[in-house]
C-alpha positions as a printed NumPy array, in Angstrom:
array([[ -2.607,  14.845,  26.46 ],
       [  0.628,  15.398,  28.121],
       [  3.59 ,  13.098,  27.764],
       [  6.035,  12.513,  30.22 ],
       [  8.729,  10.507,  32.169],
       [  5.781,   9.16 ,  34.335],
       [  3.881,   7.896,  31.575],
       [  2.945,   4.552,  30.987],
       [  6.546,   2.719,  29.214],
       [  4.852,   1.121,  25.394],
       [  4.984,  -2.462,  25.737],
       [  7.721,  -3.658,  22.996],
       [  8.11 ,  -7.202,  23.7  ],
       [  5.817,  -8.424,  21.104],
       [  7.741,  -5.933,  18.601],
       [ 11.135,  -7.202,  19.996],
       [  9.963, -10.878,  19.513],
       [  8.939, -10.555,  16.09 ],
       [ 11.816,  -8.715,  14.946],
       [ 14.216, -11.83 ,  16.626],
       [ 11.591, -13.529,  14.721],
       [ 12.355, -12.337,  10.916],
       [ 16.222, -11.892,  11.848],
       [ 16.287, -16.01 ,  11.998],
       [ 14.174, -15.923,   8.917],
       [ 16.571, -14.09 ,   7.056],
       [ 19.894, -15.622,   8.428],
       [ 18.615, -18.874,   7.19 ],
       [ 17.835, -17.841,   4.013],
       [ 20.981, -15.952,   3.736],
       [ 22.71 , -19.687,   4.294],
       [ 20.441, -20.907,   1.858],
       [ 21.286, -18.872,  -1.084],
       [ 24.923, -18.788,  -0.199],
       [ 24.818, -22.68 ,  -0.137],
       [ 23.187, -22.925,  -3.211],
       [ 19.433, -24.645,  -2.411],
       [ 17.033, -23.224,  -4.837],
       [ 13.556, -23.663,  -4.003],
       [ 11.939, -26.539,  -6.376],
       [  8.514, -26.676,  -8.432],
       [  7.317, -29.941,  -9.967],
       [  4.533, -29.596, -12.41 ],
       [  1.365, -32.118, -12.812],
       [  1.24 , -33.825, -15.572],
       [ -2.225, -31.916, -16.484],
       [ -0.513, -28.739, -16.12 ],
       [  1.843, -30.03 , -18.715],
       [ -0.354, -30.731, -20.89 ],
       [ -1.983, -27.755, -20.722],
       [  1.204, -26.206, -21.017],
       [  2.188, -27.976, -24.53 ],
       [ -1.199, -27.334, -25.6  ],
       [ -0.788, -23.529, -25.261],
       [  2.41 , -23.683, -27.246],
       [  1.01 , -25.246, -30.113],
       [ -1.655, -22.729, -29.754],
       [  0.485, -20.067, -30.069],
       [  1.731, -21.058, -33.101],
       [ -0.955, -21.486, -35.153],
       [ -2.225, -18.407, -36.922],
       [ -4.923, -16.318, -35.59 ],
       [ -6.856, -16.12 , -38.783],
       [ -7.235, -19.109, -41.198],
       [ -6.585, -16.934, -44.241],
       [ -7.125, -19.51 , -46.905],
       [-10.812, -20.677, -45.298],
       [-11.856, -16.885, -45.286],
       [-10.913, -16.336, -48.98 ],
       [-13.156, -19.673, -49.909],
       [-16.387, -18.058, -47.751],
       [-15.787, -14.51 , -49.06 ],
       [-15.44 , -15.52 , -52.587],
       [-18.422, -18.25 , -52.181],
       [-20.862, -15.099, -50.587],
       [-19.332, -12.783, -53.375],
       [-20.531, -15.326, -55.909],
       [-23.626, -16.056, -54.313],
       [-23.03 , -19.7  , -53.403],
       [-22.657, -19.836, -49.916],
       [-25.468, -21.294, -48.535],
       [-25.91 , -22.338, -44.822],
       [-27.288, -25.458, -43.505],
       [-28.883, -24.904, -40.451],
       [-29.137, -28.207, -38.878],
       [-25.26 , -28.496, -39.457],
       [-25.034, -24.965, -37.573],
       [-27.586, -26.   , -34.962],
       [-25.734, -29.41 , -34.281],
       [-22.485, -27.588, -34.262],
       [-23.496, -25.676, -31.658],
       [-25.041, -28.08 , -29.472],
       [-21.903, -30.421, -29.946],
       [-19.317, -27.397, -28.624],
       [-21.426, -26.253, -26.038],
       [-21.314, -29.655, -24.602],
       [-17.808, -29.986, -24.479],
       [-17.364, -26.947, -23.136],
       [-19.196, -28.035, -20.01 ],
       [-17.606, -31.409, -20.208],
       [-14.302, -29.619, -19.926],
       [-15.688, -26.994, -17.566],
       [-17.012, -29.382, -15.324],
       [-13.564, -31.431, -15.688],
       [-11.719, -28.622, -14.391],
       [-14.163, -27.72 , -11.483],
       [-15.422, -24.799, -12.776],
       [-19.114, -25.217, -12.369],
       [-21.107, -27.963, -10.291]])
């Protein structure tokens, strides 16, 4: 292909009127910042919540040491024994309110 001064000129309007575009963007946000307006986020109050409950997540321990001990030393000894209508029910019971919650926060239908 050979290029020359008889070629068709490349349309740069819509270029041009994009760039005018951003450079008003960014003068008013330059007056922005130098007049001190901060952009502004209001939490819900769920998000809150779920907010304060993560905290006090975080600072409980990982691992209740004291409840292991008692079940290692109770299988050690040979008394642990497992009820498993307790263990059935438990299960039912949290996988219930985990699709109450789910189902809460619109995670399934």
């Amino acid at each position: 292909m050979k290029i020359d001064d008889r070629s068709q000129p490349i349309p740069l309007n819509a270029y041009k009127t994009l760039a005018n575009k951003h450079k008003g963007l960014n003068q008013g946000f330059k007056q922005a910042v130098q007049n001190g307006s901060r952009d502004k986020v209001e939490l819900s109050q769920y998000s809150r919540t779920v907010q304060q409950a993560a905290e006090t997540l975080k600072g409980l321990p990982e691992i209740r040491q004291d409840l292991v001990d008692q079940v290692k030393a109770a299988v050690d000894t040979g008394n642990y024994q497992v009820d498993p209508e307790k263990t059935a029910a438990a299960i039912l019971k949290e996988s219930f309110e985990n699709e109450s919650v789910m189902r809460r926060i619109d995670l399934i239908a």
